[in-house]
N, C-alpha and C positions, 0 to 999 in steps of 0.2 A: 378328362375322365381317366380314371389310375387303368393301368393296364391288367385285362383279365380276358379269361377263356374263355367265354361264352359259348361257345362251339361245345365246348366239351361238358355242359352243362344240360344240352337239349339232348332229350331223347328220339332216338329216331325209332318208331315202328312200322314194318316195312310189311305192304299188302292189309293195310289197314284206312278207311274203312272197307278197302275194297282191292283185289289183286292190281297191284302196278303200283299202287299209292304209298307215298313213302309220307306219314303222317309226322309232323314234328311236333312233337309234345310236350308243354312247358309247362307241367305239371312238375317235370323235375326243376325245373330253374326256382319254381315256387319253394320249393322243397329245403332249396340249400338258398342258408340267409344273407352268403355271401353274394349268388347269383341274382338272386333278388335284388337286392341292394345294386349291385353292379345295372338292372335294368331300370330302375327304378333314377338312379341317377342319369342315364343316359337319357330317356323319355323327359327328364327335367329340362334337360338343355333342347331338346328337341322344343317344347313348351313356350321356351323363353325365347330360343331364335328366332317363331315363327310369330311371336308376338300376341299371343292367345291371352284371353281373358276369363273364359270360359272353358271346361271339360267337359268333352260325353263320351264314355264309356259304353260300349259294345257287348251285348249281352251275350255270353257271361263271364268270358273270362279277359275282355279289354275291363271290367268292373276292377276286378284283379289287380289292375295297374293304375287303371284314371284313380281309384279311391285315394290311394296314397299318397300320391302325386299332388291332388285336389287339398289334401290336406297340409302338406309341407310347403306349397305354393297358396294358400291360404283363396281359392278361386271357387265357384259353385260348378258343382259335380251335374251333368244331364244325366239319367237313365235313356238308353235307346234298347229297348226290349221286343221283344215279339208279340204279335196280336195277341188280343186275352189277357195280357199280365199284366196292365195299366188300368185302375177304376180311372173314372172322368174323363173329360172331355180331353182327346189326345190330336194330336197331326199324326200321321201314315202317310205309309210309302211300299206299294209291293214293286215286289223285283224277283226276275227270273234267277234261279238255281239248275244244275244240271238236269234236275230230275223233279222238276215243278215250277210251285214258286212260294214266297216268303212274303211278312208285311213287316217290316219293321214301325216302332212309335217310339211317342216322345209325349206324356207331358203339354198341354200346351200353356198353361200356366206359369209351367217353368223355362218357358224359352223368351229369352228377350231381346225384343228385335234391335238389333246393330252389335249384339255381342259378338268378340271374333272366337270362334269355337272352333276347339281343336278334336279331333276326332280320333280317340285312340281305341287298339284293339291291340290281341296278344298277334295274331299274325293276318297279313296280308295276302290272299290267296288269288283268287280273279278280281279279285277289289269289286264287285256285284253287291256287296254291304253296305259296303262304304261309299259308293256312289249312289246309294240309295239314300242312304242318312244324310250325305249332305244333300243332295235334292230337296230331303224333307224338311231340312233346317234352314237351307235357301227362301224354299217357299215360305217360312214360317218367317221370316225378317231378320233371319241370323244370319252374321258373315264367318263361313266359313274357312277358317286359316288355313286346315291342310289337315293330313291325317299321321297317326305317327300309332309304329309296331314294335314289338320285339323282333318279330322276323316276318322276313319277304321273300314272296317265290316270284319273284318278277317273270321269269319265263311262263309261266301264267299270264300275263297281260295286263295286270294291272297297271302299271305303269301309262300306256294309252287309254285305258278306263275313265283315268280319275285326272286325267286333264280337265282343267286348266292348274288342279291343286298339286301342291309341295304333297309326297308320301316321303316319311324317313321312317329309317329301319334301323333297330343297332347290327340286326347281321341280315343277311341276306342268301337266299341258296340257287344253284342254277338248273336244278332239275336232273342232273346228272349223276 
């Protein structure tokens, strides 16, 4: 992958959503076509090493990334959405958040069992998402390959989360 700044592409806003919290925002990466491109090739190799057949993209802005990706790897795209925003018959999966909790879905029509599906999103936070989706896509007969981000806060935990699976990041931050 050709050598680029990624770093200097992410915006940081700091005490957002809340005092302490240094948000990283990849709204700018979207932004500039070169950063883009730069994640978009990186997340390919991610794809290809881990041996994926299948994409699900992470409502709403892992969408962002699986789409394109789904199309230049020519692979079928999952939606993994939030309750309510799936008519028919779906699979579910809740999981705790700091300050509740969530259900994530999927489609069950569109899952097929023994696909290896890769599980992308723009960034990796407690991994709490992502160990819910693939839960849900376990249970449903899919083999889940691993999960793959633009960015990781590993000092969040994720990393012992989402064992037994592969998580790859193009950058990564240490909380500091």
């Amino acid at each position: 992958m050709k050598e680029f700044n990624l770093d200097g592409s992410i915006r940081r806003v700091l005490n957002f959503p809340k005092p302490g919290i240094t948000f990283y925002d990849i709204t700018s990466v979207i932004a500039d076509p070169r950063a883009f491109r730069h994640c978009i090739d990186g997340l390919k190799e991610h794809v290809i090493s881990l041996g994926a057949d299948t994409l699900a993209g992470v409502e709403a802005r892992g969408f962002v990334f699986a789409a394109p990706l789904a199309v230049e790897l020519g692979l079928p795209l999952l939606l993994l959405r939030k309750k309510g925003k799936l008519p028919g018959k779906v699979f579910s999966r809740k999981y705790s958040l700091e300050y509740g909790q969530d259900e994530i879905c999927v489609h069950q029509a569109d899952v097929v069992p023994g696909a290896k599906v890769l599980i992308i999103d723009d960034l990796i936070a407690t991994g709490g998402t992502l160990k819910a989706a693939a839960d849900m896509l376990s249970d449903a007969g899919a083999l889940v390959a691993g999960f793959s981000a633009v960015v990781g806060l590993p000092f969040l935990g994720y990393p012992e989360l989402l064992v037994p699976y592969e998580a790859k990041t193009l950058i990564e931050y240490t909380g500091e």
